[in-house]
Every structure is written in structure tokens, then in C-alpha cells.
C-alpha positions as CSV (number, residue, x, y, z in Angstrom):
1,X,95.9,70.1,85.5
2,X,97.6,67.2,87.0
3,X,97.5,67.1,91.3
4,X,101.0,67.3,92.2
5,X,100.6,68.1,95.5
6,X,101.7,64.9,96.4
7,X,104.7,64.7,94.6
8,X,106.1,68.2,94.7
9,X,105.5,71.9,95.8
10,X,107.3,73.1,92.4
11,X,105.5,75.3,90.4
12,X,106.0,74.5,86.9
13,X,106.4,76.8,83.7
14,X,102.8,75.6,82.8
15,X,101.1,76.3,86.7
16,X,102.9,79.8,86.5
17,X,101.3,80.7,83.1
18,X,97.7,79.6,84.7
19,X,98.3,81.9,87.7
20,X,99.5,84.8,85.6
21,X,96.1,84.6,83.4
22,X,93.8,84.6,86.5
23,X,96.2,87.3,87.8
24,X,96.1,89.7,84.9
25,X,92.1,88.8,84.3
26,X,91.4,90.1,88.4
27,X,94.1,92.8,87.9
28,X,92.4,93.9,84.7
29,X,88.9,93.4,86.2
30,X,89.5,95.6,89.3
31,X,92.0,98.1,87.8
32,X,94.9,97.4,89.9
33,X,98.0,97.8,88.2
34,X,100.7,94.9,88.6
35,X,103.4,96.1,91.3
36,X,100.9,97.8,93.6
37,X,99.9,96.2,96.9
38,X,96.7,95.3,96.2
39,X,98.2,93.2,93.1
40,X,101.1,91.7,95.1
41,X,98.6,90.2,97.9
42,X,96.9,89.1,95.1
43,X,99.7,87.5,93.8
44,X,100.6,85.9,96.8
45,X,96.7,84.7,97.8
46,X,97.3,82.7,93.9
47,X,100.1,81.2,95.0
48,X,98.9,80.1,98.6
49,X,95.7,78.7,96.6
50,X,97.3,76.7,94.3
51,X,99.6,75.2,96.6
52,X,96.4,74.2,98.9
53,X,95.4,72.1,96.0
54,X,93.3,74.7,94.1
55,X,94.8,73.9,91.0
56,X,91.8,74.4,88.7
57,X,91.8,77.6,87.0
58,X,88.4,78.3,87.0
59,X,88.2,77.7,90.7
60,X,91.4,79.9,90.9
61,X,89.5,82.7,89.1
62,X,86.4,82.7,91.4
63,X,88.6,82.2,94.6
64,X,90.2,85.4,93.8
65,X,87.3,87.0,92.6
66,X,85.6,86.8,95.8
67,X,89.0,87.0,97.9
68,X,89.5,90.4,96.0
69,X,85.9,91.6,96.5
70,X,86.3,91.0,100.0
71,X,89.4,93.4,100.6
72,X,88.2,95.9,98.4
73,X,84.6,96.4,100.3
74,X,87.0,96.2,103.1
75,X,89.1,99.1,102.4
């Protein structure tokens, strides 16, 4: 994916389809259905991470992985 940060903040048709993959993969993984809490800060944590810089989707997917881990053990 190209590094955009430094041209734009934008999320483009193609960014929004990577974060909806990693979204539905975590969502699916720790049965949260879309449009609960739990999915929406995950939502949200995607977005933050991607317009940090972690574009990568790989490195999106184990980012939210642990991130979702973390709040769950949490309560």
C-alpha cells in the first residue's frame, strides 16, 4: 500500500476495503457482531492505526489482534 501519510489523511475506497477485511476477520474471530461496542472501538482503534502509518494489513491484523485480546482479558 502506498504511504500517504504525507500527502493526505483521506482514506481511499481501496484503504477502506483493507480495514473492513481486518475488521470482519477480528469481528469474526472474537464473535463480536458489527454495531456492538466492542466492534465500534474496534473500528475506531483501525482507523487511528492506519492513520498513524500502520498501513500494512498484516500489521493491521496483528495490532488488532493483540489490541482486542487486551480489552477482552480486561473485561
Amino acid at each position: 500500500m502506498i504511504d500517504r501519510m504525507n500527502i493526505d489523511s483521506a482514506l481511499y475506497p481501496t484503504d477502506l476495503e483493507a480495514l473492513k477485511s481486518v475488521f470482519i476477520q477480528i469481528c469474526e474471530e472474537g464473535h463480536v457482531e458489527p454495531g456492538l461496542p466492542a466492534a465500534e472501538k474496534l473500528a475506531a482503534d483501525l482507523v487511528r492505526l492506519f492513520q498513524s502509518g500502520m498501513t500494512d494489513e498484516t500489521m493491521q491484523l496483528i495490532a488488532a489482534r493483540a489490541r482486542f485480546q487486551a480489552v477482552k482479558q480486561a473485561g
